[in-house]
C-alpha positions in Angstrom: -4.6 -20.6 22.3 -3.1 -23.1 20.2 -0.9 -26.2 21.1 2.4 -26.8 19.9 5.3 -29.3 20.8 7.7 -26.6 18.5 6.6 -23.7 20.3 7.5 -23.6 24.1 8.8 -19.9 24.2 10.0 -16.4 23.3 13.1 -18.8 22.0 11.2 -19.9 19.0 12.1 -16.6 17.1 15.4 -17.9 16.8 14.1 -20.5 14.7 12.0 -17.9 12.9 14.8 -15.8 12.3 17.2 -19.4 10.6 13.8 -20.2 8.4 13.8 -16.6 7.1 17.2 -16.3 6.4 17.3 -19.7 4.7 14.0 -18.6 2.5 15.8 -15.1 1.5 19.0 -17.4 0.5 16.9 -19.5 -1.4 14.0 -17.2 -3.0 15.8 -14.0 -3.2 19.2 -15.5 -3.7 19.7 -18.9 -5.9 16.2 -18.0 -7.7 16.0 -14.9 -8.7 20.0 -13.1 -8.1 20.8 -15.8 -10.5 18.4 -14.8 -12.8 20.0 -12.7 -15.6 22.5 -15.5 -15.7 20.2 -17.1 -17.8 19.3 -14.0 -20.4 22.3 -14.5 -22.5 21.7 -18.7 -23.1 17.7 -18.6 -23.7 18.4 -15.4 -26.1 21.0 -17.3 -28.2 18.9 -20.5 -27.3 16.1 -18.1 -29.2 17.6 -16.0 -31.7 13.9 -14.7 -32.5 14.0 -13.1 -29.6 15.2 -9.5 -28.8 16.8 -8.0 -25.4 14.1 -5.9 -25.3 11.3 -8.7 -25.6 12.9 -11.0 -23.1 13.2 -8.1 -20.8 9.6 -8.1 -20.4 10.1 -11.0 -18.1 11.1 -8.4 -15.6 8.0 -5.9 -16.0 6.0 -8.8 -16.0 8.1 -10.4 -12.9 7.9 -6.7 -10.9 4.2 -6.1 -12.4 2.8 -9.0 -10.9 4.6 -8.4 -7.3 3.6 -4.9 -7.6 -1.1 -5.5 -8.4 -0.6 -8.4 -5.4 1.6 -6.2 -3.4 -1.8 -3.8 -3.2 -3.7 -6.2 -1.8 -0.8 -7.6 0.5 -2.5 -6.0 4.0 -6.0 -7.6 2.9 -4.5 -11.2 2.0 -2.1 -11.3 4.9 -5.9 -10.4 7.5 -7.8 -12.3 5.7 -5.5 -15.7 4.8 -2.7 -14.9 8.0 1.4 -14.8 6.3 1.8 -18.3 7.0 -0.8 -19.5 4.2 0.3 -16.6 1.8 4.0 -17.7 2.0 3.2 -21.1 1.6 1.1 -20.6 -1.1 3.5 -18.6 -2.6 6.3 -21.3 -2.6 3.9 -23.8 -4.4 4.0 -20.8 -7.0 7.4 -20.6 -6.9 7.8 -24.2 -7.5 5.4 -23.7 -11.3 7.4 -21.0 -12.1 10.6 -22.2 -11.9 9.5 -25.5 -13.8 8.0 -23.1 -16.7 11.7 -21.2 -16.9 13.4 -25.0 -17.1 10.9 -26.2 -19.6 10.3 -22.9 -21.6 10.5 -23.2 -25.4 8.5 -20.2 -26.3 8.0 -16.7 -25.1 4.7 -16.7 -23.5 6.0 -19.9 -21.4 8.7 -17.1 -19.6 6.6 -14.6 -19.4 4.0 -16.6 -17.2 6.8 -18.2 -15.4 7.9 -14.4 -14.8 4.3 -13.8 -13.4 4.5 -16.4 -11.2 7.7 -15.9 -9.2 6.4 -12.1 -9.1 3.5 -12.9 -7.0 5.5 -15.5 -5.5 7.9 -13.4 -4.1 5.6 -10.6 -3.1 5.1 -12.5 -0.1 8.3 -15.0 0.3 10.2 -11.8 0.7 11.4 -9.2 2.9 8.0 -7.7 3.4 6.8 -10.7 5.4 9.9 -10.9 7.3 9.3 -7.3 8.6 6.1 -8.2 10.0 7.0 -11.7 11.3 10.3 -10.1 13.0 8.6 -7.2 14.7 5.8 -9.7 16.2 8.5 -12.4 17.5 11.4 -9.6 18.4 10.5 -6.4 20.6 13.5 -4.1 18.9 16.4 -4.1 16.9 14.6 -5.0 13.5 16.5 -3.3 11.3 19.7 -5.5 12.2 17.6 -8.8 12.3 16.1 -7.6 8.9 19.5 -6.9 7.7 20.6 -10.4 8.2 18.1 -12.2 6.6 18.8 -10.0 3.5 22.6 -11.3 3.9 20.8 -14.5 3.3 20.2 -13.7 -0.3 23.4 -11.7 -0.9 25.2 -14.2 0.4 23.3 -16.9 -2.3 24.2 -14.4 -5.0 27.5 -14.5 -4.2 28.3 -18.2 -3.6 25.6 -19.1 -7.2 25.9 -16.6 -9.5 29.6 -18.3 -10.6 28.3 -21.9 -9.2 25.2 -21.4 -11.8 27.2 -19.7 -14.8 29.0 -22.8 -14.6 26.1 -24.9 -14.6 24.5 -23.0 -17.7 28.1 -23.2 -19.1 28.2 -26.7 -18.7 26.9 -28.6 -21.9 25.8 -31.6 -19.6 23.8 -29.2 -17.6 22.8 -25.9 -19.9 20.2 -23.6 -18.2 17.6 -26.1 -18.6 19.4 -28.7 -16.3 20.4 -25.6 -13.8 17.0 -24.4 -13.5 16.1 -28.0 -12.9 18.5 -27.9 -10.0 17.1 -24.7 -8.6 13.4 -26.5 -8.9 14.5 -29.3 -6.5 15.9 -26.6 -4.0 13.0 -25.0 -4.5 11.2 -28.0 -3.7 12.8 -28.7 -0.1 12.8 -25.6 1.1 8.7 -25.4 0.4 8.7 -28.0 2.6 10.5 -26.8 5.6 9.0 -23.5 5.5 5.4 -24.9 5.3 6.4 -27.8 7.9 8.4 -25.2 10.8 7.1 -21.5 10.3 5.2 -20.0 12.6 4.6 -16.4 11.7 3.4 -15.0 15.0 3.8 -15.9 18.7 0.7 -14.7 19.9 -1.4 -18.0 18.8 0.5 -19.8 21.3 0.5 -17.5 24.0 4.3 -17.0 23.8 5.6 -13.3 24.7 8.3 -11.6 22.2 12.0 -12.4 22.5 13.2 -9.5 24.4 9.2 -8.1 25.7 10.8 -8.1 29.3 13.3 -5.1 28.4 11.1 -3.2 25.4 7.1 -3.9 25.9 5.4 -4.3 22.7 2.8 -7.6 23.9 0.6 -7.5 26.6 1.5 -10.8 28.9 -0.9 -12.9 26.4 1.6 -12.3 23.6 -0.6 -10.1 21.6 1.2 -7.5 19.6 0.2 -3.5 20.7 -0.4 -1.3 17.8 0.9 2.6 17.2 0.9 4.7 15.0 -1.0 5.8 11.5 -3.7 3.9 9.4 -3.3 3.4 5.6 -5.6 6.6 5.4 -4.2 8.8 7.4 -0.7 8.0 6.1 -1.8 9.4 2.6 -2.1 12.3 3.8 1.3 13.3 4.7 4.6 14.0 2.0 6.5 11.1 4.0 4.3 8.5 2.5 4.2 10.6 -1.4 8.3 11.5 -1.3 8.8 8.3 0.3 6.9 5.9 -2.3 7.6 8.0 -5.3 11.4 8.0 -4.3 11.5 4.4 -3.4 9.7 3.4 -7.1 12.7 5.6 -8.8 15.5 3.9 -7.1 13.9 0.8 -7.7 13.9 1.5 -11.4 17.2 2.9 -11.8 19.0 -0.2 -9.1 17.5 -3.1 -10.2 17.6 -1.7 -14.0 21.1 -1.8 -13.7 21.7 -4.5 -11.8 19.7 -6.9 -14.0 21.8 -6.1 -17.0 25.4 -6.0 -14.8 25.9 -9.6 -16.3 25.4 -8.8 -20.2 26.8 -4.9 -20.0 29.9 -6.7 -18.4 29.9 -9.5 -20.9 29.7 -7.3 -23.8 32.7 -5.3 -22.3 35.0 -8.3 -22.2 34.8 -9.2 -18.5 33.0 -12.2 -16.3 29.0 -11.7 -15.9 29.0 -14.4 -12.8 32.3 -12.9 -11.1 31.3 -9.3 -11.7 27.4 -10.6 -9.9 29.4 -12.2 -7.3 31.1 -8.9 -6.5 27.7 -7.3 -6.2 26.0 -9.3 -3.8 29.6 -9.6 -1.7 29.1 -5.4 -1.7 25.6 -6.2 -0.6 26.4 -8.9 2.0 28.9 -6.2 3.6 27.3 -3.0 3.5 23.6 -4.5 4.2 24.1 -5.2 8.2 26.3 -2.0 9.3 23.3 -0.3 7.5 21.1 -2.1 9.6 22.9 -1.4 13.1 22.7 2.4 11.6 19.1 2.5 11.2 18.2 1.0 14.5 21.0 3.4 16.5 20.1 6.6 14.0 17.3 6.0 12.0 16.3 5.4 8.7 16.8 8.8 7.0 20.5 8.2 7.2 20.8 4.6 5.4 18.5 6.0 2.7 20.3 8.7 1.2 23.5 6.9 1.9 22.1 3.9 -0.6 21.2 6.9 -2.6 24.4 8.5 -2.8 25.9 4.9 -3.7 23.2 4.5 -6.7 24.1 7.7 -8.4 28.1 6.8 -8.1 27.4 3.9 -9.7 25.4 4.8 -12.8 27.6 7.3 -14.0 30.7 5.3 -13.9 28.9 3.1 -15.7 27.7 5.4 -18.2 31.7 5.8 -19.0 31.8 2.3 -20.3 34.1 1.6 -18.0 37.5 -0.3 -17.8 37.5 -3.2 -15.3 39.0 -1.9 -12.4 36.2 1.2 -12.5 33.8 -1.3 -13.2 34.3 -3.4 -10.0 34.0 -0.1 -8.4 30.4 1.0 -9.8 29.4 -2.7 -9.1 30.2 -2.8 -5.6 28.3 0.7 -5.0 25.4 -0.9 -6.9 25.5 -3.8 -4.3 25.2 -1.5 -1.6 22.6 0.5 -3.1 20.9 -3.1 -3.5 20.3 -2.9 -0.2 17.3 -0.6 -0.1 14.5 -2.6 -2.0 15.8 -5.7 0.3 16.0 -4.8 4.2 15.6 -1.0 4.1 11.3 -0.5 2.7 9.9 -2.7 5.6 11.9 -0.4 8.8 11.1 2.3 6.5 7.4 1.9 7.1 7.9 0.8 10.7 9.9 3.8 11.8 8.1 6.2 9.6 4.4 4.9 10.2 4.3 2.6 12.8 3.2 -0.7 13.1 -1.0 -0.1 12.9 -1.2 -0.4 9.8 2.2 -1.8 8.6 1.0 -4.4 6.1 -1.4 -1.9 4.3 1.1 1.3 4.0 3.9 -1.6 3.2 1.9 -3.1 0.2 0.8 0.5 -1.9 5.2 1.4 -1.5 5.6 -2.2 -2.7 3.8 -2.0 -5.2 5.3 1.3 -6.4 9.0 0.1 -6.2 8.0 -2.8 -8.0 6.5 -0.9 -10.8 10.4 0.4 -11.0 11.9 -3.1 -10.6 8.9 -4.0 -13.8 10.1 -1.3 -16.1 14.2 -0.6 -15.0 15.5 -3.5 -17.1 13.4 -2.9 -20.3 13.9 1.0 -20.4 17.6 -0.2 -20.3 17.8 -2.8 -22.5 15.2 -0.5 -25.3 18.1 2.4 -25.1 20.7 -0.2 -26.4 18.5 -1.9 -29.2 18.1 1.6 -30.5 21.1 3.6 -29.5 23.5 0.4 -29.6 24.9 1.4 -26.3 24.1 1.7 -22.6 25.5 4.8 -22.1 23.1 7.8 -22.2 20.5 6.2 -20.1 22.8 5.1 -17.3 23.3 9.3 -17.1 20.0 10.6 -17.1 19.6 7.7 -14.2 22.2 9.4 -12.4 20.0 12.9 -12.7 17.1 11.0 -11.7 19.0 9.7 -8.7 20.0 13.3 -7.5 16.3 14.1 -7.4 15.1 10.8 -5.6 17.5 11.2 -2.8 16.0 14.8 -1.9 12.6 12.8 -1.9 13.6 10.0 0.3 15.2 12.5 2.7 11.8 14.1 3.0 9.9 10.9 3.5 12.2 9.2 6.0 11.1 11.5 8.6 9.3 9.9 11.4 5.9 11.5 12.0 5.1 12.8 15.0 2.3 10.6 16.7 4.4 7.2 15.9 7.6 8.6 18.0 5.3 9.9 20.7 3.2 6.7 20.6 5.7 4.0 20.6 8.1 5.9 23.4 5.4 5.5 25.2 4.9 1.8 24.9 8.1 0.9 25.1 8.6 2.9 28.3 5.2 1.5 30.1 5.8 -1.0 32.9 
């Protein structure tokens, strides 16, 4: 058992739960919500560069999360989460210096792979698995509010850093600066107050007393399916295939929300803000609803909102429909934040959590990789947006039938963890 003047109880999860929440605001908010901000200055910054080209940045950015995201079970045994994530921030850090200092395409693309693998682990993934080792239930709503974290970043800095990038004192070098030194502190409070399990310190779960899932020595008791045994089922093909479509069609759209809008005459940072506000609203009722009725239901809901969206958009529409789409889009956000890691928990248990978590990671980041550029090749070709934002929206019909199919909780995890929960 190790010592700890932080660590004194089940209490400490509380602190867990603030750190987590500040990293999502940070990582997945300020650094990379803000992101396409910054497409439209470096492009005109670099007229030698194409949409498609710079696009890469996200295949690269969703490649590199997705190869780590394979190994994430193995790194996270071998290494513990606490090293990974603060390994991980120090990579954050290089990026983010590479985006501010980048004069030449290879220079963003590197920085790209860097936040990718950065953010395979500083991310909601880890959060799952530090939450269901510090909290006995009710992940889904503690996961869902760490996700507000970064919705809520999007919203208060995507205007905050168009104005930055707008301002010629500042440009998108100087703002990418500023996110560097953010980056910077919060490296260091993560690293300095993190502690990514209770059961080194012989501290019980917050809540253990009312649904067991640690013996009285704090350790964690598993249930449900290994990696292997998962593979064999249709939840874990439907479920993965489904969740690497929806990643492709909702982050593909999302990433180019900012220009599409722009080259429709309306605000790129308001019409952002107005996603992540969607997000920050519909992410923790979502929550509460997969805790009280599983997560079958939230799926297909984000689903439903994701094919809405596209083919509003695919109308090129006025602003008012446009606001509409975009706040769909936000809520459909929510299921490669919160959603993937209860997914796997409810679905598969928590045996084998980290493994079955990083092959569906990987997967849905292979759609994050290749959403933006498929998006962005359509328009250098076709000169418009319009005909792959529909056969997204076909896409999406079939995806949701998948996802329905794999968010069905196999048998032996509901049998297994009833009966832990229920032991006295």
């Amino acid at each position: 058992m190790q010592k700890s003047k932080l660590v004194k109880s089940s209490s400490y999860a509380w602190v867990v739960m603030i750190l987590l929440i500040f990293m999502q605001f940070i990582y997945a908010g300020l650094t990379l919500s803000t992101v396409t901000l910054y497409m439209e200055p470096i492009l005109a910054a670099h007229p030698n560069i194409s949409r498609t080209a710079y696009a890469l940045t996200i295949t690269l950015n969703g490649g590199a999360n997705a190869i780590v995201s394979v190994f994430y079970g193995q790194l996270v045994e071998k290494f513990g989460l606490k090293k990974m994530i603060a390994f991980c921030a120090i990579l954050m850090l290089l990026g983010v210096f590479l985006y501010a200092k980048g004069t030449a395409l290879w220079m963003f693309y590197l920085a790209a792979i860097l936040e990718g693998i950065s953010l395979c682990f500083c991310s909601g993934a880890s959060c799952s698995i530090i939450f269901s080792k510090w909290f006995a239930h009710s992940t889904g709503t503690l996961l869902s509010a760490t996700a507000i974290g970064s919705g809520l970043a999007g919203v208060i800095f995507s205007p905050i850093v168009a104005n930055w990038i707008a301002n010629p004192a500042i440009g998108w070098n100087g703002a990418l600066m500023i996110n560097l030194a953010i980056v910077a502190v919060t490296a260091v409070v993560l690293i300095a107050f993190l502690k990514d399990s209770p059961e080194p310190y012989g501290v019980q779960p917050m809540w253990n007393d009312k649904v067991k899932i640690a013996s009285e020595s704090g350790e964690i008791i598993p249930y449900g399916v290994t990696a292997k045994e998962a593979f064999k089922t249709a939840q874990f093909w439907c479920g993965t295939l489904g969740i690497g479509l929806i990643a492709l069609i909702v982050y593909g759209t999302i990433c180019n929300i900012a220009i599409y809008s722009s080259d429709l005459g309306f605000n790129g940072g308001v019409m952002l803000s107005v996603m992540y506000a969607a997000n920050i609203v519909l992410q923790l009722p979502f929550g509460i609803l997969a805790d009280k009725l599983g997560i079958r239901v939230c799926m297909v809901a984000y689903s439903i909102m994701a094919i809405i969206a596209v083919f509003i958009y695919a109308t090129a529409p006025a602003i008012g429909m446009f606001y509409v789409a975009t706040i769909f889009v936000g809520g459909a956000f929510c299921i490669l934040k919160a959603t993937l890691p209860v997914y796997t928990l409810q679905v598969f248990g928590n045996k084998d959590q980290g493994k079955i978590m990083g092959y569906m990671i990987a997967v849905m980041n292979c759609g994050v990789a290749f959403g933006m550029p498929i998006l962005n090749a359509a328009y250098d070709v076709t000169g418009s947006y319009s005909g792959m934002f529909k056969l997204f929206g076909y896409a999406a019909i079939v995806l949701t039938i998948m996802l329905f199919v794999g968010c069905k909780p196999i048998a032996k995890v509901v049998a297994e963890k009833k009966a832990i929960e229920n032991s006295k």
